[in-house]
N, C-alpha and C positions, 0 to 999 in steps of 0.2 A: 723671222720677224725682227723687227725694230732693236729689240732685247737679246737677242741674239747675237746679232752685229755687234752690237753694242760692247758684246760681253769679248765674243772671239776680238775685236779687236785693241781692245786694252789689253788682254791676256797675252797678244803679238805684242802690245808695246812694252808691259812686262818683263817680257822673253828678253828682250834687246839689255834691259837693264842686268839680269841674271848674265849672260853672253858675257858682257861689256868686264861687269864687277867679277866674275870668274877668273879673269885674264890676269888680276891681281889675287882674287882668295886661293885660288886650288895652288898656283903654285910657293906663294908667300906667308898664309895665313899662319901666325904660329897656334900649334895644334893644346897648348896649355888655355888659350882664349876660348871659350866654346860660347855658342850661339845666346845660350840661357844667360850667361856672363854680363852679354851685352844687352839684354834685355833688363835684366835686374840694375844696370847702372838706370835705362829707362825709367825704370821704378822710384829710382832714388832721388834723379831729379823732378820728378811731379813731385814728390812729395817733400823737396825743396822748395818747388814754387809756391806750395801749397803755404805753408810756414810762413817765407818772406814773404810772400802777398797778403797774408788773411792774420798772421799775428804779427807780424813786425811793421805791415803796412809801408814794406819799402816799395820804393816806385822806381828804384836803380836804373832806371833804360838799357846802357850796356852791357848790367849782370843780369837779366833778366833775359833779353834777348838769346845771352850769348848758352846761360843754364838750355834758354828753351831748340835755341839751334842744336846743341849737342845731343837732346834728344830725338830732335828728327834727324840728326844724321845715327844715330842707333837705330832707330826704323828702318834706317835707308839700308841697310848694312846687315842688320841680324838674319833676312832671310836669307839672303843668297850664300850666306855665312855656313848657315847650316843645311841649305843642298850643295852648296859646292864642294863642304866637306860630309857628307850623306852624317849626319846629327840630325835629321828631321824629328823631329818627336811630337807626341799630342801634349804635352805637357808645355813643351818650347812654344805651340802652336797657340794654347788656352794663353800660357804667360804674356804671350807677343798681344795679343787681343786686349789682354785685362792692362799692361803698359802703357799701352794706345788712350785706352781712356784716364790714365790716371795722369799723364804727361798732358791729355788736352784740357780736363776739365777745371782746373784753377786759373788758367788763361782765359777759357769763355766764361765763366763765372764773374771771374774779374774785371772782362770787359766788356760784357756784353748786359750785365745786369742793369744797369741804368738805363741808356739808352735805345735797348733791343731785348727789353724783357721777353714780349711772346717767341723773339725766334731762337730766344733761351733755353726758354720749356719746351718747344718742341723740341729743339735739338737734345737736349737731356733726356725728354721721357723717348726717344727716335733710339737711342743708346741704348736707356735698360731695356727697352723693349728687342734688342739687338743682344744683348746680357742676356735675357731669359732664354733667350729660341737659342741661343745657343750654350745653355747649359739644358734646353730638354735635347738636345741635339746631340749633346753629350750623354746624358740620359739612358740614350737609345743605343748605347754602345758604337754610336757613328763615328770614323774619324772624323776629328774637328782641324779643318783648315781655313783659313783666311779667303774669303775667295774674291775675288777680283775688285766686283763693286767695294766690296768692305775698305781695300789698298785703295781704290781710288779715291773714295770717301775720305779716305786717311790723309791722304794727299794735298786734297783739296783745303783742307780744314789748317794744314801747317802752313800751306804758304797763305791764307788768308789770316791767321794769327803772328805769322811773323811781318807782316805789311803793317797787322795791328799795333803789334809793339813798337815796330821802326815809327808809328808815326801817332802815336800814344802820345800827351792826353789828348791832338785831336782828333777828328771822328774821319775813319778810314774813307776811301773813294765808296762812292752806294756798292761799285761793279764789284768790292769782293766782300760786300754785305749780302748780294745777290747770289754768288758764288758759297757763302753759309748755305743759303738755302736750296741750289743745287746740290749741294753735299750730302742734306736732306733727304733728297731723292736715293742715292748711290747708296743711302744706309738702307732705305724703304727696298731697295733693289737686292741687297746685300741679306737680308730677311728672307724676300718671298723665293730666294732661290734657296734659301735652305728648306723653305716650306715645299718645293717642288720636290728636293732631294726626298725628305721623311714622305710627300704622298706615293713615289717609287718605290720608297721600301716596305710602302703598306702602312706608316703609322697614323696617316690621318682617318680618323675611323667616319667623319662625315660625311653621308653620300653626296650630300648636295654639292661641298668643296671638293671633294675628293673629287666627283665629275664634272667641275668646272675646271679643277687645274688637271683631269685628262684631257680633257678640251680643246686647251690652251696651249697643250704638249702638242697635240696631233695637228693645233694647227701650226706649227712653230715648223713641225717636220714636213708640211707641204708648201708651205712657203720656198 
């Protein structure tokens, strides 16, 4: 199906990047740097932005920019960081997820509150509700990894925040206001496949759902 495709082929475009960024980690990485390292500096700059945006109320364009570039090139970087040097961990994996949102969310708060209230709230409540399923995901004793839609999602949302900033106070092109709302989808996407994973392992206990998403599997595999 549609979802399929969808999935295996971002996961090939993925692959290329893992490939590519290899070529420099495996043989140059120094081994004192570890994957978590670089996630926690993640950390540190949301919660810079967070500061100078909401109490200092600076509107620096080239510091702000350049804090929030740094942390999407830590995204860009901490995965393949830690397969290239086998650091995989569920801990690195939970961390990498909960940086993600705390790197994006004082940017769309900040800019999107005024002029884009509704596609605020959903974006935010699209998130915890991305939060929760995957701490019952966690829960369940499941490994928790980032999976494809989630990175795309992730993606999607940096380069339409950093367009924002470059062209901050005015109001960006609609095409990457519409591009938020795609994003939307890949988080909605990034969800129902962990809900596929927990009905495989037996945890959704409702028959109704439970036999719609066997359903939905059988027809996935005759396609």
């Amino acid at each position: 199906m549609f979802i399929d495709d969808l999935k295996n082929t971002l996961e090939k475009i993925d692959s290329y990047r893992d490939k590519f960024l290899f070529l420099f980690i495996k043989p140059y990485w120094p081994r004192k740097i570890t994957p978590n390292h670089i996630t926690w500096v993640r950390v540190l700059i949301g919660v810079i932005l967070f500061v100078v945006l909401f109490f200092f109320g600076k509107e620096d364009g080239p510091l702000i920019i350049s804090l929030f570039c740094v942390g999407v090139l830590t995204d860009l970087i901490d995965g393949p960081v830690a397969r290239g040097t086998n650091r995989v961990t569920e801990f690195g994996a939970m961390l990498d997820s909960t940086a993600d949102r705390i790197l994006i969310f004082p940017i769309a708060i900040y800019s999107l509150y005024g002029p884009h209230k509704w596609l605020l709230l959903i974006l935010l409540l699209v998130e915890i509700l991305n939060a929760v399923s995957s701490m019952f995901y966690k829960s369940k004793e499941i490994y928790l990894e980032s999976n494809i839609f989630g990175k795309t999602k992730m993606v999607l949302l940096c380069i339409v925040f950093i367009v924002i900033l470059i062209v901050w106070p005015k109001a960006p092109p609609a095409l990457f206001i519409y591009v938020l709302w795609i994003s939307i989808i890949f988080s909605c996407l990034s969800i129902f496949s962990r809900i596929l994973e927990l009905n495989n392992k037996g945890y959704i206990k409702n028959r109704i759902i439970s036999k719609q998403l066997n359903k939905y599997e059988e027809q996935s595999k005759n396609i």
